[in-house]
C-alpha positions as CSV (number, residue, x, y, z in Angstrom):
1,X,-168.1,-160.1,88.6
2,X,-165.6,-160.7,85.7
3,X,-166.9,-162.0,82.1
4,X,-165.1,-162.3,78.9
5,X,-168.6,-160.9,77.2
6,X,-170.7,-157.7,77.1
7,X,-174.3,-157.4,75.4
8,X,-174.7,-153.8,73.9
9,X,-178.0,-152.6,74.4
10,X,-179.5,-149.5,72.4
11,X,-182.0,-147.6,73.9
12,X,-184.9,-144.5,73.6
13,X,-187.5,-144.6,75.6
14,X,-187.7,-148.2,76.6
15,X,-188.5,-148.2,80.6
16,X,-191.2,-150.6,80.1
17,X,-188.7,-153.2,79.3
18,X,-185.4,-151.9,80.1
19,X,-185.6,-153.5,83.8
20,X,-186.6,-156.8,82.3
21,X,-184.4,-157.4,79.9
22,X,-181.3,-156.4,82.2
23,X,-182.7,-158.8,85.2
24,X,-183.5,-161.8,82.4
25,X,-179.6,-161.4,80.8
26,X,-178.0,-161.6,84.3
27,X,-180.2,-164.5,85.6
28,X,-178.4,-166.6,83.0
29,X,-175.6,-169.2,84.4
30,X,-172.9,-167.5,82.2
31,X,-172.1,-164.1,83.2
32,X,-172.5,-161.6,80.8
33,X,-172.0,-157.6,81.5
34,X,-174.4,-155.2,79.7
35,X,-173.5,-152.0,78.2
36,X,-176.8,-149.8,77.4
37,X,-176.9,-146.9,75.2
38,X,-179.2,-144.4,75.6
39,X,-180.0,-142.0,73.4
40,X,-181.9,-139.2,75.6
41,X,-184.9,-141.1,76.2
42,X,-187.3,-138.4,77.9
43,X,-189.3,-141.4,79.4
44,X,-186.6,-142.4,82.0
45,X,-185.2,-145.3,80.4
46,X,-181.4,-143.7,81.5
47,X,-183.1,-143.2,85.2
48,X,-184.1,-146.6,85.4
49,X,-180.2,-148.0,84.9
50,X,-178.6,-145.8,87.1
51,X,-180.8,-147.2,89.8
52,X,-179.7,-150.6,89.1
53,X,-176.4,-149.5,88.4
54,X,-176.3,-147.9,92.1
55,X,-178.2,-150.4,94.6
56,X,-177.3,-154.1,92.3
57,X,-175.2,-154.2,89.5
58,X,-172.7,-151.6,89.5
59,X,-169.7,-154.3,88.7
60,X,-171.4,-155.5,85.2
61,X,-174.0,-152.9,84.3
62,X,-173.0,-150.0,82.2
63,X,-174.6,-147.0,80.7
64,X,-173.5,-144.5,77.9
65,X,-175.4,-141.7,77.2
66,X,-176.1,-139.3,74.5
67,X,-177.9,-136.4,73.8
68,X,-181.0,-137.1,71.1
69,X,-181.7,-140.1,68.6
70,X,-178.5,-140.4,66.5
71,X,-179.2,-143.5,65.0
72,X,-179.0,-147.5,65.7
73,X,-175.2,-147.5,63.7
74,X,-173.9,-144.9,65.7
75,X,-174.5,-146.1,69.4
76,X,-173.2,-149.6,68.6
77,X,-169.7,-147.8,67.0
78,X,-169.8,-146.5,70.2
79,X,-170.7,-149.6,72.3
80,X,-167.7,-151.4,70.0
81,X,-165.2,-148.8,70.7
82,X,-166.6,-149.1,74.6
83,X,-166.1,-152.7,74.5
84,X,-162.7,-152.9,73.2
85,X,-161.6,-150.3,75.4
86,X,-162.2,-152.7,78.2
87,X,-161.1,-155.6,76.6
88,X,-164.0,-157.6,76.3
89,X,-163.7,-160.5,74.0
90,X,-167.2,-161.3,72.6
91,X,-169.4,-158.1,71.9
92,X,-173.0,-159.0,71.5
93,X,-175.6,-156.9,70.1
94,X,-179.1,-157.0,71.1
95,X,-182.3,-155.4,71.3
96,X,-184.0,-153.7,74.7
97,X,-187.4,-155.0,74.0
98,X,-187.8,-159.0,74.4
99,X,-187.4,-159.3,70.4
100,X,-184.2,-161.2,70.9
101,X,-184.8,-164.1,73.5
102,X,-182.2,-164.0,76.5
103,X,-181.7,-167.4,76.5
104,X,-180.8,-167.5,72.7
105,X,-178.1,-165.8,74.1
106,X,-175.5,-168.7,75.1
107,X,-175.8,-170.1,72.0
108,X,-174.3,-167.6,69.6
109,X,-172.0,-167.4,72.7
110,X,-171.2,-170.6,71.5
111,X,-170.8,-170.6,68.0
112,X,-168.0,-167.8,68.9
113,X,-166.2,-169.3,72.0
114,X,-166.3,-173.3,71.3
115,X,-166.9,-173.6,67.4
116,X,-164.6,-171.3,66.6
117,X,-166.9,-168.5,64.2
118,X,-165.9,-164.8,64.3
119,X,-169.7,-163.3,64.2
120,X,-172.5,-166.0,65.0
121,X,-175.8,-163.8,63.9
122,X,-179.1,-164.8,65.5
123,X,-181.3,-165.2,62.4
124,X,-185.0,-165.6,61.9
125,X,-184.8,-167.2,58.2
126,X,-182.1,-169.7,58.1
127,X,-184.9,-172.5,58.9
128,X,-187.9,-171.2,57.9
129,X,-189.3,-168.0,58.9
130,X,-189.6,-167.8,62.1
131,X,-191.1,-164.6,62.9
132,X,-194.1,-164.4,66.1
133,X,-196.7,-161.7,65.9
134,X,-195.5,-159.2,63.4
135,X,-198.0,-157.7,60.5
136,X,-197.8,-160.0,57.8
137,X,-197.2,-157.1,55.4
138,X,-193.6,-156.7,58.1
139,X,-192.7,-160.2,57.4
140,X,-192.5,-160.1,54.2
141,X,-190.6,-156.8,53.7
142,X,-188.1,-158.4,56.1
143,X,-187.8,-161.2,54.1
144,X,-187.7,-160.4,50.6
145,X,-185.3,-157.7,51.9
146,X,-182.7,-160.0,53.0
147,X,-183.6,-161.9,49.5
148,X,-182.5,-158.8,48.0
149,X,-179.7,-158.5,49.5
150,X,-178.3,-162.1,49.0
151,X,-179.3,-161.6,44.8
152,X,-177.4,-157.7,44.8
153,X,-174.4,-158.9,46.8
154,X,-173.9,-162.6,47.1
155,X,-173.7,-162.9,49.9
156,X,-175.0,-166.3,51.5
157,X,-176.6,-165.0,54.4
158,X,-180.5,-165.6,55.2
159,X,-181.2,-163.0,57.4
160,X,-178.5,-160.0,56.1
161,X,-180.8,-157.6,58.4
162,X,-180.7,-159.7,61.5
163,X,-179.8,-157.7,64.8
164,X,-178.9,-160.5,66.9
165,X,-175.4,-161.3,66.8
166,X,-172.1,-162.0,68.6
167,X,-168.6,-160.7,67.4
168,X,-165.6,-162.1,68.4
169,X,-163.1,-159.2,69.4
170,X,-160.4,-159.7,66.5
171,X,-163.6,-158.6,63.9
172,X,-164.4,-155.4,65.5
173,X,-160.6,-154.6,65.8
174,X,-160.0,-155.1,62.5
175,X,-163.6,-153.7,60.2
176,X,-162.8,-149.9,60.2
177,X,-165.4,-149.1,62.3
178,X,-165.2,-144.9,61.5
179,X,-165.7,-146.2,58.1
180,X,-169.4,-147.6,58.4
181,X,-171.6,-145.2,56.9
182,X,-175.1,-146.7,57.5
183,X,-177.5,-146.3,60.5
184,X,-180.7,-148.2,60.2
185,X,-181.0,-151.8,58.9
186,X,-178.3,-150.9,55.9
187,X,-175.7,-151.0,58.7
188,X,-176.5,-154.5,60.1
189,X,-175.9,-155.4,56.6
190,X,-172.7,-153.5,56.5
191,X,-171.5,-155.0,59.5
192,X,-172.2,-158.5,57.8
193,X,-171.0,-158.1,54.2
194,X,-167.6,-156.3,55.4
195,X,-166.8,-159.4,57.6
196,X,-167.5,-161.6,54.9
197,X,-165.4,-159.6,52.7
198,X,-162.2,-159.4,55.1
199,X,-162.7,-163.0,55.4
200,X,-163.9,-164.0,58.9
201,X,-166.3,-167.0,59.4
202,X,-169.8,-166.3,59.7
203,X,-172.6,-168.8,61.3
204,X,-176.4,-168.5,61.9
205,X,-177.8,-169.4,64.4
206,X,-182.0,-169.9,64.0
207,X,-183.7,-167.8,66.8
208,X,-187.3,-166.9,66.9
209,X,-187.9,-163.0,66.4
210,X,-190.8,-161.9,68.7
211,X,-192.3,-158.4,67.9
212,X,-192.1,-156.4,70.8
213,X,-195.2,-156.5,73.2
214,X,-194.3,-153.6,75.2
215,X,-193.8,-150.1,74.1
216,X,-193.1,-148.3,70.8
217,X,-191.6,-150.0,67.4
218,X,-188.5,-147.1,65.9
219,X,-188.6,-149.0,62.6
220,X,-189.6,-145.9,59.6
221,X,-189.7,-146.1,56.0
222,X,-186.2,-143.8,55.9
223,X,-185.2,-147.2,57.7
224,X,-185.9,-149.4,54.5
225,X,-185.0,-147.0,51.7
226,X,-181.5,-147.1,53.5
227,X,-181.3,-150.2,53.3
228,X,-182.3,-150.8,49.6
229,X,-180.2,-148.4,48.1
230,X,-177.3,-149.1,50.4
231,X,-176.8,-152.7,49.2
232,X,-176.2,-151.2,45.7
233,X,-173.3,-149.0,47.2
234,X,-171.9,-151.9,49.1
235,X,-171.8,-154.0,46.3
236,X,-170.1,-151.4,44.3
237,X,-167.3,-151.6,47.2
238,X,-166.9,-154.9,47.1
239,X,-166.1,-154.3,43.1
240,X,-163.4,-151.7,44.3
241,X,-163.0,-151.0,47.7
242,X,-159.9,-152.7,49.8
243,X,-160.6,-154.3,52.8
244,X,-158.4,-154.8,55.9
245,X,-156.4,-158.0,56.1
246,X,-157.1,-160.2,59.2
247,X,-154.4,-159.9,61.5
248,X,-152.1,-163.5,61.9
């Protein structure tokens, strides 16, 4: 089954959902292929995909693997490099665990394909805050983080931490992908603020974010003190740094 569009999907030890998720993106009318990323999970999560790779869905399910938890930043460089490789032209990023809604999914498919944006981000504070069953103590760290990162940087996004999004394949051919240094939530912010920089049109799209009701959060505090001191370097390159030049 051809698509112009794969969805990147980062895993460790996700076999409660893993199935799911896959069987929910591929009951949609558009057809979307999936890449997943695993990073070793011991649980079986890789297992699980070969097995649907083998008896369904080996003409639109994909798996890399990889040998131990190397970070969030790192298997989606990989996924990107994947993805243009096989010349997809919208590269989705999403998460394994029901977070991100599946059906969301068409519509930043849409703010890329038929309104023309380079990177439509699925965001959870561009109405409101629309956030479903995480510790209120969460929300607000989430939020006042992105605050923080709109004061430090400029940058007029509402949810600069959002990992929901859709890039059109002339962004990821063009950011200097080995030149991303962050990991956690400091490189969904990366990712952003550089295709702001370089100049490519950015839209939100308002998604509700539901925490995860099956399996085990990775967010850490490591995460978060990334991210906070990262948006001080990042701002400092956007002082200095030169940024790629879209290509005509």
């Amino acid at each position: 089954m051809q698509s112009d569009s794969i969805i990147i999907i980062p895993t460790y030890n996700e076999k409660e959902n893993i199935e799911k998720i896959i069987r929910a993106i591929f009951s949609l009318e558009k057809a979307f292929h999936i890449l997943v990323i695993d990073d070793g999970s011991p649980d079986g999560t890789a297992e699980i995909v070969h097995g649907l790779i083998s008896k369904e869905f080996g003409d639109r399910l994909f798996i890399l693997e990889r040998e131990g938890k190397l970070g969030l930043g790192t298997a989606y460089i990989m996924g990107f490099k994947w993805a243009l490789e096989h010349d997809y032209e919208y590269v989705f990023e999403m998460d394994a665990d029901f977070s991100h809604d599946p059906n969301d999914v068409p519509r930043l498919y849409s703010a890329c394909a038929d309104e023309g944006y380079d990177v439509a981000i699925g965001s959870r504070y561009v109405s409101g805050v629309n956030v479903v069953n995480w510790p209120i103590g969460r929300v607000l760290m989430s939020y006042f983080a992105s605050k923080y990162v709109r004061f430090v940087t400029g940058f007029n996004v509402h949810d600069t931490t959002a990992g929901f999004k859709c890039y059109r394949r002339r962004v990821l051919e063009t950011i200097e992908l080995d030149k991303i240094r962050f990991k956690g939530y400091a490189f969904q912010i990366e990712m952003k603020y550089t295709a702001y920089k370089i100049g490519f049109k950015l839209k939100e799209v308002p998604v509700i974010f539901v925490n995860r009701r099956e399996g085990t959060s990775k967010m850490s505090g490591g995460i978060f003190g990334e991210a906070f001191f990262g948006v001080m370097r990042l701002r400092l390159d956007g002082w200095f740094r030169k940024y790629p030049k879209i290509a005509v």
